[in-house]
DRENSELO-581481 format. One line per 8 residues: number of its first residue (from 1); for each residue x, y, z of N, C-alpha, C, CB. Coordinates in nm, 2 decimals, decimal comma, always signed. Atoms other than C-alpha are relative to their C-alpha. Glycine has a CB too. Layout:
<nodes>
NUM) X:Y:Z:X:Y:Z:X:Y:Z:X:Y:Z; ...
</nodes>
This chain:
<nodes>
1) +0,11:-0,03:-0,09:-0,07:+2,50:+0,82:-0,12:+0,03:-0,08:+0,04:+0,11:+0,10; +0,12:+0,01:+0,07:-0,41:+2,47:+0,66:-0,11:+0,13:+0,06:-0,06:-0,15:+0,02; +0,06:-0,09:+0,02:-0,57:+2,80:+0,68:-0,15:-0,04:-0,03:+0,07:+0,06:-0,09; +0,11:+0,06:+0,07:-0,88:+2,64:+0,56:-0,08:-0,05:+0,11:+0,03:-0,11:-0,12; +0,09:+0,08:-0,11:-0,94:+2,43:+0,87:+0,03:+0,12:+0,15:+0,07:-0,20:+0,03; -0,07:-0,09:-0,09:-0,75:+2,71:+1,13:-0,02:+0,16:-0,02:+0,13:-0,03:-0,03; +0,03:-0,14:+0,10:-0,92:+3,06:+1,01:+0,04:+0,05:+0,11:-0,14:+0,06:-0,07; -0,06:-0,08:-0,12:-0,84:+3,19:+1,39:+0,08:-0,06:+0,07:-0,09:+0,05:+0,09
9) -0,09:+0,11:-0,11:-0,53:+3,08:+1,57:+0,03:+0,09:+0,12:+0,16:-0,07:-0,08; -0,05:-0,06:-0,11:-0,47:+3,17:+1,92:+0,15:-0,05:+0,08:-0,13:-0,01:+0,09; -0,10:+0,03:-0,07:-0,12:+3,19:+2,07:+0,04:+0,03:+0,11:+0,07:+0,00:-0,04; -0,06:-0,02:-0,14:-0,06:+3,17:+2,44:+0,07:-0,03:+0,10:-0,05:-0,01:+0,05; -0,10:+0,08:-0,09:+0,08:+3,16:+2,75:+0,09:+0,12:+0,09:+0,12:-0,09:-0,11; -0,02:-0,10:-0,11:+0,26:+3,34:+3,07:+0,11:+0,09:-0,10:+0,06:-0,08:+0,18; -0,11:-0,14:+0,05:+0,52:+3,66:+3,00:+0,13:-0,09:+0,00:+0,00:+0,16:+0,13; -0,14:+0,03:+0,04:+0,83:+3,53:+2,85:-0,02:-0,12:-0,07:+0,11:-0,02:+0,13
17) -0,02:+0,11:+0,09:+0,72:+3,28:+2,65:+0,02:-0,01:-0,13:-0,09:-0,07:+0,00; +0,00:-0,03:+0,16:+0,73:+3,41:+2,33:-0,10:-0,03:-0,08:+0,10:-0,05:-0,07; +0,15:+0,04:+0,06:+0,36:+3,40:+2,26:-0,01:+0,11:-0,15:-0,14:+0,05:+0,13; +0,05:-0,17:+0,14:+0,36:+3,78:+2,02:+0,13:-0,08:-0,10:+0,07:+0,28:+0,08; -0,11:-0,04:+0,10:+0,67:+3,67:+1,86:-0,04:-0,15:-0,10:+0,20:+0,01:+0,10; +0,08:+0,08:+0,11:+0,52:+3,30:+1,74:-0,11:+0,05:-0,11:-0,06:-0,09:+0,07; +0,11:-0,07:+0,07:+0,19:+3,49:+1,66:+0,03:+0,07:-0,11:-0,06:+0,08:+0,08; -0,01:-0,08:+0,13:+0,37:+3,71:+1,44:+0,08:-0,05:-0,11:+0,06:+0,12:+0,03
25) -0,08:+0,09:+0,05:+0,56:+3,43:+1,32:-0,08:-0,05:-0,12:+0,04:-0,09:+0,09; +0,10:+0,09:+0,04:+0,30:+3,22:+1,24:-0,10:+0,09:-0,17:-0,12:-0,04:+0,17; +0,05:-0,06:+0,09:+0,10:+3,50:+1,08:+0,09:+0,08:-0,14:-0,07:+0,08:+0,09; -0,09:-0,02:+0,15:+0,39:+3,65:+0,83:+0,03:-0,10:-0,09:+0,15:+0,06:+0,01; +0,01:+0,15:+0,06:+0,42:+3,29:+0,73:-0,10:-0,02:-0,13:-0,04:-0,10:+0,12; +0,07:+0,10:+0,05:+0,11:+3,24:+0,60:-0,09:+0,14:-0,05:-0,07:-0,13:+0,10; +0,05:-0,10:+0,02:+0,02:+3,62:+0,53:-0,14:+0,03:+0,05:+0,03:+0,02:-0,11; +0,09:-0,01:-0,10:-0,23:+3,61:+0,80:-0,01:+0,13:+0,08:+0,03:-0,09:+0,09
33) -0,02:-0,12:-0,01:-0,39:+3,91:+0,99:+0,07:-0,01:+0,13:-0,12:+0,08:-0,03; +0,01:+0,02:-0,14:-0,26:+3,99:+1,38:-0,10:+0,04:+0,08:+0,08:+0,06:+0,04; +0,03:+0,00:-0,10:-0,41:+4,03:+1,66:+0,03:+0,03:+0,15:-0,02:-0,06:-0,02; -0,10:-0,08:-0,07:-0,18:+4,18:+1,91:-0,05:+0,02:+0,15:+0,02:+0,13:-0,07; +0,00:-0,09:-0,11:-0,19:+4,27:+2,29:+0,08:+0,15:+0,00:+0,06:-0,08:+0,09; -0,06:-0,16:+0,01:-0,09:+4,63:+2,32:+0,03:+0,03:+0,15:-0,12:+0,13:-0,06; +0,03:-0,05:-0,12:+0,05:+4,65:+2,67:+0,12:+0,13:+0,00:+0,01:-0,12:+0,12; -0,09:-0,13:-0,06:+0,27:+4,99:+2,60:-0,08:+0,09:-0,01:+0,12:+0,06:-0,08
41) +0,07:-0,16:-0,01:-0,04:+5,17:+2,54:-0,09:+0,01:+0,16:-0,15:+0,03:-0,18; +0,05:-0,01:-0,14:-0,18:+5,03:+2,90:+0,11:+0,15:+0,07:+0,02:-0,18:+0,10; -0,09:-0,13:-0,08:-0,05:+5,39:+3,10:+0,00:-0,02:+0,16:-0,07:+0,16:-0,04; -0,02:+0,03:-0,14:-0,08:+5,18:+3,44:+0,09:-0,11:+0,02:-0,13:-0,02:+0,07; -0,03:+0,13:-0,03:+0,10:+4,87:+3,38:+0,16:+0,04:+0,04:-0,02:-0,12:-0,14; -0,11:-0,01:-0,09:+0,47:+5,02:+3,46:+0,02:+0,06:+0,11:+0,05:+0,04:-0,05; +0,02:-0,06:-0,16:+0,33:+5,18:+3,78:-0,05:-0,08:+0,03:-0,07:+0,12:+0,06; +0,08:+0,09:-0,07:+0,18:+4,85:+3,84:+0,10:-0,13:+0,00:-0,14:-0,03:-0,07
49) -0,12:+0,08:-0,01:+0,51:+4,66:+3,81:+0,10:+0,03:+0,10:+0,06:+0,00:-0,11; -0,08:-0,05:-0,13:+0,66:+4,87:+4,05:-0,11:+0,03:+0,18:+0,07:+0,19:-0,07; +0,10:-0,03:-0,14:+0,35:+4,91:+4,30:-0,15:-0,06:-0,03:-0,03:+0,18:+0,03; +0,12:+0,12:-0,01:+0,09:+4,59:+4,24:-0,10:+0,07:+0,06:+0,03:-0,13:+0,09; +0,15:-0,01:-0,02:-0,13:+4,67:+4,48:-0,09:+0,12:-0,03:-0,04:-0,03:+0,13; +0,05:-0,18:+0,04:-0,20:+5,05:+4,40:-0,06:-0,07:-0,14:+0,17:+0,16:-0,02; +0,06:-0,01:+0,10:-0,24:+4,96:+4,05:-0,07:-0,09:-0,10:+0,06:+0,04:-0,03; +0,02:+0,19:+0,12:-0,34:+4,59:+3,96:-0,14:+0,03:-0,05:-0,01:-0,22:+0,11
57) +0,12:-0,01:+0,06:-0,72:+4,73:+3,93:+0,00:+0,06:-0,12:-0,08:+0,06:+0,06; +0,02:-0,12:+0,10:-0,69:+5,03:+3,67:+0,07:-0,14:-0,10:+0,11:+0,19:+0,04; -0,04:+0,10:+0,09:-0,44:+4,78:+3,49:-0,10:-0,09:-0,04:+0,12:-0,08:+0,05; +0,11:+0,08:+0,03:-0,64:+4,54:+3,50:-0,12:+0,00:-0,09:-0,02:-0,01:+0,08; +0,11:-0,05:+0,08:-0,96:+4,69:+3,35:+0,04:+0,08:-0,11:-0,10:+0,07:+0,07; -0,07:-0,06:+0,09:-0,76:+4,87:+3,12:+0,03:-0,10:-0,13:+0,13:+0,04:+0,07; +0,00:+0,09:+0,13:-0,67:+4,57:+2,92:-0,09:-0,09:-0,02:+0,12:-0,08:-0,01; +0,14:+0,09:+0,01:-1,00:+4,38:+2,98:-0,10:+0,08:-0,08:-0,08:-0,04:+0,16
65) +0,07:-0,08:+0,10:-1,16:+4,72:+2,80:+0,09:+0,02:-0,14:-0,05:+0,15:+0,08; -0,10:-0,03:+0,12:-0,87:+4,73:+2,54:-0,05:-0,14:-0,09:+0,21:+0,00:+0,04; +0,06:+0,11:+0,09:-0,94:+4,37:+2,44:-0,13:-0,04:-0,04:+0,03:-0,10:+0,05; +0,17:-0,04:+0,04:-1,31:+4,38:+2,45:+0,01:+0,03:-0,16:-0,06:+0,17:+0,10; -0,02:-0,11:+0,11:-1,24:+4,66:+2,19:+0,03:-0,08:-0,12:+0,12:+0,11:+0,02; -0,08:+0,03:+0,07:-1,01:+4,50:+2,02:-0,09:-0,15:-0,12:+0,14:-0,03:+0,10; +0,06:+0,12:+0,02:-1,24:+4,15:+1,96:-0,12:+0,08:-0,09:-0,06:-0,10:+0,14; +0,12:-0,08:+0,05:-1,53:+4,40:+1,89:+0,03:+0,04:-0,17:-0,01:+0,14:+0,11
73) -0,09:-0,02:+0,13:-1,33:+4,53:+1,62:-0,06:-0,10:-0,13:+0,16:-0,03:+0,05; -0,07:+0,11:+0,10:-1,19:+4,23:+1,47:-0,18:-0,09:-0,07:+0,16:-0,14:+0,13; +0,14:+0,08:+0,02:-1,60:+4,08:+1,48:-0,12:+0,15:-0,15:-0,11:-0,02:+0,24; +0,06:-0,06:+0,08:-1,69:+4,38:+1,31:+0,05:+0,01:-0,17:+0,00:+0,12:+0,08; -0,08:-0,01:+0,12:-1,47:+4,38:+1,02:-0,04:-0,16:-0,08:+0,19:+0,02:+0,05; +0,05:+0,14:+0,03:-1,61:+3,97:+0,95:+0,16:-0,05:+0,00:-0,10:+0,00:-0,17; -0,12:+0,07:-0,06:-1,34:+3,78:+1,11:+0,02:-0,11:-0,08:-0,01:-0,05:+0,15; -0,04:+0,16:+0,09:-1,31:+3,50:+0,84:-0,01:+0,08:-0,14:-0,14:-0,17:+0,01
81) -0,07:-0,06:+0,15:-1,25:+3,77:+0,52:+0,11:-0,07:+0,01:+0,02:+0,18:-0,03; -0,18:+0,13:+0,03:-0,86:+3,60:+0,59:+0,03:-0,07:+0,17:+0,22:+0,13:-0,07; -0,06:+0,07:-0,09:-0,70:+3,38:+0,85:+0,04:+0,11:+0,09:+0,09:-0,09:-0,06; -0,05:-0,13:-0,14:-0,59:+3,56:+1,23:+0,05:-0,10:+0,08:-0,15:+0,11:+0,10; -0,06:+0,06:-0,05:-0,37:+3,50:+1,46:+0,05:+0,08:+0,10:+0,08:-0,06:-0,07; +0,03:-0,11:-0,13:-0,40:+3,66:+1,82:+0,12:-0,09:+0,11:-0,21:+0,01:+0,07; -0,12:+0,05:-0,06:-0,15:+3,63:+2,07:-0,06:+0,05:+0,20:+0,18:+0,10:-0,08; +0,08:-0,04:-0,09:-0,43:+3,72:+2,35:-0,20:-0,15:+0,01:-0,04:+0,21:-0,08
89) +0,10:+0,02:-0,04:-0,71:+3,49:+2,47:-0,11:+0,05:+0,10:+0,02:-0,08:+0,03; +0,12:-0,01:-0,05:-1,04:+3,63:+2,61:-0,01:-0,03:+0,11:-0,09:-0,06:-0,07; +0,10:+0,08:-0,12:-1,13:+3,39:+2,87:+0,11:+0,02:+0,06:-0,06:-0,16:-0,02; -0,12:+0,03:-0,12:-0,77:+3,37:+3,05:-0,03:+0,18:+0,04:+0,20:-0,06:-0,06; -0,01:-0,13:-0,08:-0,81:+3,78:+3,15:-0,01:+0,00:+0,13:-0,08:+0,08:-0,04; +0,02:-0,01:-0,17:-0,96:+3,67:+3,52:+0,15:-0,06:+0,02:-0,15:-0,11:+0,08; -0,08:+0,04:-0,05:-0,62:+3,50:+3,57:+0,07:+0,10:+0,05:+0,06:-0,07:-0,06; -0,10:-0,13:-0,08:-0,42:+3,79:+3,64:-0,11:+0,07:+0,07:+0,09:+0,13:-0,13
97) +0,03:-0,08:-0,07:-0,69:+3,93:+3,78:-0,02:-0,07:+0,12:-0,10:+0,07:-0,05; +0,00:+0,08:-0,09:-0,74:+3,66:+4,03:+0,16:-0,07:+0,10:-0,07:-0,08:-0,07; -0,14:-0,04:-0,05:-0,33:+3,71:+4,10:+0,04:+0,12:+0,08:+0,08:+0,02:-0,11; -0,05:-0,18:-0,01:-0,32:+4,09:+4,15:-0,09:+0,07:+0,11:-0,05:+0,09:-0,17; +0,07:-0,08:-0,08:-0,65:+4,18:+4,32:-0,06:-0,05:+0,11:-0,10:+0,05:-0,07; +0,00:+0,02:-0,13:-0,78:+4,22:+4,62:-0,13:-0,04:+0,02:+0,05:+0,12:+0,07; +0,12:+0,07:+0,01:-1,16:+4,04:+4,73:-0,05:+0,09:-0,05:-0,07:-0,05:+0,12; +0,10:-0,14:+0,04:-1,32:+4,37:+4,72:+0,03:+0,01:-0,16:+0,04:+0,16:+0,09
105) +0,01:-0,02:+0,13:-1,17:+4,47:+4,39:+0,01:-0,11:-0,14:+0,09:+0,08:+0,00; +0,02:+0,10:+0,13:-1,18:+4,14:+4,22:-0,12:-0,04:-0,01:+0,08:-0,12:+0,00; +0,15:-0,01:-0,07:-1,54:+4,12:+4,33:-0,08:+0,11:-0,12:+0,00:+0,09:+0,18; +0,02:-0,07:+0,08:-1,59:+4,46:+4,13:+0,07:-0,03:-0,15:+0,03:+0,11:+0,06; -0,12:+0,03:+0,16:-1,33:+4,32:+3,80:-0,15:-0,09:-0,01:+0,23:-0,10:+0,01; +0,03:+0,13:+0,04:-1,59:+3,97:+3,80:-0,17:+0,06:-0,06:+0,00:-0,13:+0,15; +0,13:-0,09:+0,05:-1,91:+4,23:+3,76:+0,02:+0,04:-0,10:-0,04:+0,10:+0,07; -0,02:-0,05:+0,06:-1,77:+4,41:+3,55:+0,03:-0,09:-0,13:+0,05:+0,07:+0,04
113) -0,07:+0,07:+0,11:-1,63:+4,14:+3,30:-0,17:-0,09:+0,00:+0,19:-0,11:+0,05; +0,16:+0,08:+0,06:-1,97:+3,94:+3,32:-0,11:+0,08:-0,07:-0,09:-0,06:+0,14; +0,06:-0,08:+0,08:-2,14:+4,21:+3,21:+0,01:+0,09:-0,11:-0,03:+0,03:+0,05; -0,07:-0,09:+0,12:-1,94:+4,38:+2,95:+0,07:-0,10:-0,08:+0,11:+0,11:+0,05; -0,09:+0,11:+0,12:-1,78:+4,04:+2,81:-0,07:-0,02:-0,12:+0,03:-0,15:+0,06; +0,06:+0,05:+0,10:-1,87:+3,98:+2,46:+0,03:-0,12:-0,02:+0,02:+0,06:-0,09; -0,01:+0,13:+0,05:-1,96:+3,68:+2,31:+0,12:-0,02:-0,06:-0,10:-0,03:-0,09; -0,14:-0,02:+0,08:-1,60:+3,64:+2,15:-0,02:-0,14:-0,07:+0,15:+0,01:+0,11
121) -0,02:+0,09:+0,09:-1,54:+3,42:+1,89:+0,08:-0,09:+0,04:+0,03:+0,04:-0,12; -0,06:+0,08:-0,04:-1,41:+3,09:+1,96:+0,10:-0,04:-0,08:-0,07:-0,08:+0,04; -0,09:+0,06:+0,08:-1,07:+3,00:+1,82:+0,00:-0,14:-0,03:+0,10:+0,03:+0,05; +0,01:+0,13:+0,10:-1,04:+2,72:+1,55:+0,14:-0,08:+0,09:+0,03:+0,05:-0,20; -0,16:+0,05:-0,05:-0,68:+2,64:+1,75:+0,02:+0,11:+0,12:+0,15:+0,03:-0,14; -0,07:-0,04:-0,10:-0,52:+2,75:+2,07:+0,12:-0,06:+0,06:-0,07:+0,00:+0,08; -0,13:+0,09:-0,03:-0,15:+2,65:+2,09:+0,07:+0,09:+0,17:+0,15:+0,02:-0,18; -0,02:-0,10:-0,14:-0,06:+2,75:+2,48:+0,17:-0,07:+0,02:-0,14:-0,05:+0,17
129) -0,17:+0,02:-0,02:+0,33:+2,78:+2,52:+0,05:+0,02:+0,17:+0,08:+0,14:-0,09; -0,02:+0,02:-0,16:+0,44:+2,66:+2,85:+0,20:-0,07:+0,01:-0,16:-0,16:+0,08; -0,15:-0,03:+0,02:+0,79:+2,70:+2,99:+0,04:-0,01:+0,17:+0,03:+0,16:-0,08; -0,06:+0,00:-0,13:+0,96:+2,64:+3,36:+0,03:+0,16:+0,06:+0,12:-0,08:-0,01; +0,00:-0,16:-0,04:+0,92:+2,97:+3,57:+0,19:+0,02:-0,03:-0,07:+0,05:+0,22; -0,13:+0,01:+0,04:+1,31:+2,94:+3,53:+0,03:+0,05:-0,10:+0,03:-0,10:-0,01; -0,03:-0,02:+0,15:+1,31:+2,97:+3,19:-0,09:+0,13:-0,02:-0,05:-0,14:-0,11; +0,08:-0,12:+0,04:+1,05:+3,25:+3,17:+0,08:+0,14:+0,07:-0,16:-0,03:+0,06
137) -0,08:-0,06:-0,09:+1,26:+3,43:+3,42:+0,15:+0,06:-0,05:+0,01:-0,10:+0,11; -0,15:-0,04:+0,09:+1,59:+3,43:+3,19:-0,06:+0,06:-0,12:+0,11:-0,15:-0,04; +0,00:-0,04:+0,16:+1,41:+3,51:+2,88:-0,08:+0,14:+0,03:-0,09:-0,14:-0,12; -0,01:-0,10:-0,06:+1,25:+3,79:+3,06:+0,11:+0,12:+0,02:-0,02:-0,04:+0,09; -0,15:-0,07:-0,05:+1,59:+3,91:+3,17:+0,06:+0,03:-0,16:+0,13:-0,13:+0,12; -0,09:-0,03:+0,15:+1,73:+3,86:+2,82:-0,05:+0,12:-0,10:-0,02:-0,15:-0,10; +0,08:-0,07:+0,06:+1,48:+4,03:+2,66:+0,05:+0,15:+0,02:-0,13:-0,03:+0,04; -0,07:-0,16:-0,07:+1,55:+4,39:+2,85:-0,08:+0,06:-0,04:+0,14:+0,08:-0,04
145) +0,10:-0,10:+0,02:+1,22:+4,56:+2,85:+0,01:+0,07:+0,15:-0,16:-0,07:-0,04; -0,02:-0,06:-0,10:+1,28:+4,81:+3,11:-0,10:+0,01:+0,12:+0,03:+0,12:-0,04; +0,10:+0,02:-0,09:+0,95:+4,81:+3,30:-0,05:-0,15:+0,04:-0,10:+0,07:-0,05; +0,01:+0,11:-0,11:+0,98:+4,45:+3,32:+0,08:-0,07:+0,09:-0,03:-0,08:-0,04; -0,11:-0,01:-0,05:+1,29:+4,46:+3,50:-0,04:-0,03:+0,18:+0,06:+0,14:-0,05; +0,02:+0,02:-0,19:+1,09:+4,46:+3,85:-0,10:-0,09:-0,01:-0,05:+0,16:+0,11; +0,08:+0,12:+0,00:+0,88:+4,16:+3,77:+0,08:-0,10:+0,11:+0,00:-0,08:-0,17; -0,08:+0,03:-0,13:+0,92:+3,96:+4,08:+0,01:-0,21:-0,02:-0,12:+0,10:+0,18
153) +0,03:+0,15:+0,06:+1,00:+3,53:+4,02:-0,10:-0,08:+0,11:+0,16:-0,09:+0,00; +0,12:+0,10:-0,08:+0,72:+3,43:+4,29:-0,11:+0,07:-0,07:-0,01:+0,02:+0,21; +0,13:-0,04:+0,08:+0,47:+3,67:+4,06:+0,00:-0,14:-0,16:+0,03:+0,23:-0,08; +0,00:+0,08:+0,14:+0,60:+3,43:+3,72:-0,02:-0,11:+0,08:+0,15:+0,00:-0,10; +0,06:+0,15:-0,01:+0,58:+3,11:+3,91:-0,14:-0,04:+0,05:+0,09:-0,07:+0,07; +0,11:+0,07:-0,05:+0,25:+3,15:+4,10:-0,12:+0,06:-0,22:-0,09:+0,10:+0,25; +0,01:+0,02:+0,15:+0,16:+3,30:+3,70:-0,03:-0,14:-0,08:+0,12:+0,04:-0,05; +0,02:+0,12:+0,08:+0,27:+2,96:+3,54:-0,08:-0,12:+0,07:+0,15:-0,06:-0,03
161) +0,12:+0,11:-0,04:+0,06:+2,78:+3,80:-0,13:+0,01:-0,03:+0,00:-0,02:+0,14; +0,13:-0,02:+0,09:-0,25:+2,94:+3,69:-0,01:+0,02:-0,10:-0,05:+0,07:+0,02; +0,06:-0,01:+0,13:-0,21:+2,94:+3,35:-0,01:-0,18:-0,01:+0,11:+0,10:-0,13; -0,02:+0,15:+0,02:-0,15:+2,55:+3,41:-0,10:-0,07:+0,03:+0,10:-0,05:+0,08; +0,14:+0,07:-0,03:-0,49:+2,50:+3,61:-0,07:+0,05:-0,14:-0,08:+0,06:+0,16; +0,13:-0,05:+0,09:-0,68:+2,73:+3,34:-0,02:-0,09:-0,11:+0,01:+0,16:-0,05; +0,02:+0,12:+0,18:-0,55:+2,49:+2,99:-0,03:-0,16:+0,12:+0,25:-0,04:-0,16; +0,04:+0,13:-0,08:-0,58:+2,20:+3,27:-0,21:-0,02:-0,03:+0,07:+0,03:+0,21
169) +0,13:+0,02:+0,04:-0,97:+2,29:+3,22:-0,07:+0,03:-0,12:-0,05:+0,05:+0,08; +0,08:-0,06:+0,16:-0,99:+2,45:+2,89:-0,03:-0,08:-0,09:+0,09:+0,07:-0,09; +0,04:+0,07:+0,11:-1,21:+2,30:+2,64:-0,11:+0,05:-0,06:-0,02:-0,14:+0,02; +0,07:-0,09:+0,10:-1,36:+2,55:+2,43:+0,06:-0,03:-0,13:+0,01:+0,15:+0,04; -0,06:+0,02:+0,12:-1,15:+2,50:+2,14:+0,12:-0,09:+0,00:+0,03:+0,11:-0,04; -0,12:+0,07:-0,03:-0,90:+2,27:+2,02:+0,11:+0,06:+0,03:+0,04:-0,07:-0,09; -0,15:-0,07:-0,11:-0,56:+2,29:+2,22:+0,09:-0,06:+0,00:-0,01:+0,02:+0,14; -0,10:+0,13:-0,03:-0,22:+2,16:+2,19:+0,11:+0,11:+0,10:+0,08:-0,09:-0,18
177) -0,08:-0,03:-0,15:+0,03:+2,20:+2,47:+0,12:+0,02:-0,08:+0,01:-0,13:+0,15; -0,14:+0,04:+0,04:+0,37:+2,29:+2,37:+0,12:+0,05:+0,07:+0,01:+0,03:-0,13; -0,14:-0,02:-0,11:+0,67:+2,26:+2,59:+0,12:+0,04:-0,08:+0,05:-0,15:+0,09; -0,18:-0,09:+0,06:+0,95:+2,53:+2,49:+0,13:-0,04:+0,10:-0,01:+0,23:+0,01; -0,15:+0,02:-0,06:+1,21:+2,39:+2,74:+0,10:+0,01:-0,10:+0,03:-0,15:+0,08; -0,12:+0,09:+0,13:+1,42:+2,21:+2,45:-0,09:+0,07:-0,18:-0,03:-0,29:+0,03; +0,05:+0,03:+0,10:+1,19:+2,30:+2,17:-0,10:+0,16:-0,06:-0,06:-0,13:+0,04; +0,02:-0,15:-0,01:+1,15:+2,73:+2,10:-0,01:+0,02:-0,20:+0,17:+0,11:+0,10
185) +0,02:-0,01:+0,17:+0,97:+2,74:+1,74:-0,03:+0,17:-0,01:-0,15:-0,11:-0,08; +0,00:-0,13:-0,02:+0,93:+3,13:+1,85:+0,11:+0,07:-0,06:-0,02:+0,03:+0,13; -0,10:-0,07:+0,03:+1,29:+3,18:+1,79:+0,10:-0,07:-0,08:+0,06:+0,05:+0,12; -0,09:+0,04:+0,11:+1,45:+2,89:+1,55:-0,12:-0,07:-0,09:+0,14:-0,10:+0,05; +0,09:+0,06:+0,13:+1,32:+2,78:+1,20:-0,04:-0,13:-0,01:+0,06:+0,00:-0,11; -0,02:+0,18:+0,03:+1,40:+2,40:+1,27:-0,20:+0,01:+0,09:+0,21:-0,12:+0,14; +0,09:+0,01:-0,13:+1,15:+2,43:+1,57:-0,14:+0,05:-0,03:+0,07:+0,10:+0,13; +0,15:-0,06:+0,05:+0,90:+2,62:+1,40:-0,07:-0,10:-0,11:+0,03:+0,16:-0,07
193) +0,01:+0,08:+0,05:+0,89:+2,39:+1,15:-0,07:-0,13:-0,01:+0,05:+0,00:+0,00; +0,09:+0,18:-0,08:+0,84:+2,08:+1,35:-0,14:+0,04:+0,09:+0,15:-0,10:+0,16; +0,11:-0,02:-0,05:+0,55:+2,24:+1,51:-0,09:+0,04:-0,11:+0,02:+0,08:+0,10; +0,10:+0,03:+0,17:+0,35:+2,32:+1,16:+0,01:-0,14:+0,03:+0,09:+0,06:-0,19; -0,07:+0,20:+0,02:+0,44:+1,94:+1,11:-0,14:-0,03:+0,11:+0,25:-0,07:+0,09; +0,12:+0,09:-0,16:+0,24:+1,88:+1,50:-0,15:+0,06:-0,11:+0,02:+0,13:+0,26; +0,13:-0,11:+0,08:-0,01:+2,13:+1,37:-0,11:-0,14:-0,05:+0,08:+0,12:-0,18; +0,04:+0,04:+0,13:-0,10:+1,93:+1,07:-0,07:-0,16:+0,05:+0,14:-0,01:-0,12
201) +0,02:+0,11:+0,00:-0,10:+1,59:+1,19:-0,09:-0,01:+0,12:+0,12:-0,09:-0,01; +0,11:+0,01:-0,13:-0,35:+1,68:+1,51:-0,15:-0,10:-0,06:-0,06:+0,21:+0,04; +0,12:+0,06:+0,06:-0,62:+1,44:+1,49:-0,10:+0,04:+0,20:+0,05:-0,24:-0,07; +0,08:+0,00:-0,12:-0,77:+1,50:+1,89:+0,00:+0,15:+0,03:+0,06:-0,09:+0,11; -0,01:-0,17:-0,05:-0,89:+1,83:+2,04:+0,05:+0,03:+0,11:-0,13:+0,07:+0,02; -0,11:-0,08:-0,12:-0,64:+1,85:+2,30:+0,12:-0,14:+0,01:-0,11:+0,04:+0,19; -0,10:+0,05:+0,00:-0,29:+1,72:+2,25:+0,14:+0,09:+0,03:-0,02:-0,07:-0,12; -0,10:-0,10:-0,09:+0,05:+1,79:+2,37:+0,14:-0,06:-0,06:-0,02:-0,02:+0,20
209) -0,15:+0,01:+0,10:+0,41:+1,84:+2,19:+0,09:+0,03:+0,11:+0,03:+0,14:-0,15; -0,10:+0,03:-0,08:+0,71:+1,76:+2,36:+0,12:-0,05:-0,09:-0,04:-0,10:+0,10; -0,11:+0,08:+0,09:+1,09:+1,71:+2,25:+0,12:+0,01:+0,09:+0,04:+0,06:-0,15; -0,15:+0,00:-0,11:+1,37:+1,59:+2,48:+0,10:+0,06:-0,06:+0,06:-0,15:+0,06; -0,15:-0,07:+0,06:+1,71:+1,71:+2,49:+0,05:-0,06:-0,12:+0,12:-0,01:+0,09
</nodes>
């Protein structure tokens, strides 16, 4: 993976895809820095797994001012001293908020994010990991994070439908699609492999990896 042409890589995608675990993949690989979501230090998101509508606001602005921070940060430090590799996009934050809240309070979230959003640096790459609510739903379960235990499968699939319209319009940065059904470079070497390999040989700013059974 060419570091040279890729100084920020962004890796996404709905809960259970194994976005943190490529990101951190990708980045020990290539002794790259992270970039990280932090949702154990959110102190609303497990009272907002068990009681949505009470808490999808606080959550909500909670990690739209964590990441702020976090970009703020990473811009302050000169984001191209070495290669990064974030496992959080910027721009997708209204999605969940446009899941969770209610007119009124998503009304107050769209104020608030237009006017507190920083210019964020645009990733050199954005690989978005997309997966059958099915499959996000077992690897969820496998996983065994206790507070996501009451994640509910009509929240993951109307989820994978909006993360599906948002890369359906994304073109801020190049983007390749990559379907984990058959093909999990998050969790085996072969797989990871063959996706460096896609990586490399990208010649268009928005292409899409696929590997049948």
């Amino acid at each position: 993976m060419n570091f040279d042409k890729y100084k920020y890589v962004v890796v996404e995608g709905p809960i259970g895809v194994g976005k943190t675990t490529l990101a951190r993949k990708i980045a020990e690989s290539f002794s790259a820095q992270t970039l990280l979501e932090l949702p154990q230090e959110n102190p609303f998101l497990e009272k907002f797994y068990r009681d949505a509508v009470r808490y999808a606001l606080p959550t909500q602005l909670f990690f739209l001012f964590q990441r702020m921070n976090q970009l703020r940060d990473l811009a302050q430090t000169d984001l191209f001293s070495a290669p990064v590799v974030s496992d959080f996009l910027l721009d997708k934050d209204p999605i969940f908020a446009r899941l969770t809240l209610g007119d009124d309070e998503l009304n107050l979230y769209r104020q608030l994010y237009e006017h507190l959003c920083p210019q964020a640096p645009q990733p050199d790459l954005v690989i978005y990991l997309q997966a059958q609510p099915e499959t996000l739903i077992e690897r969820v379960r496998k996983r065994g994070v206790a507070m996501e235990s009451s994640i509910s499968e009509s929240y993951l699939y109307r989820l994978c439908e909006s993360y599906s319209r948002f890369f359906y319009h994304y073109d801020a940065a190049p983007l390749l699609m990559v379907n984990t059904e058959n093909l999990n470079p998050a969790e085996r070497d072969e797989d990871f492999e063959l996706l460096l390999t896609r990586i490399k040989g990208m010649r268009g700013k928005r292409e899409f990896f696929n590997r049948g059974e």
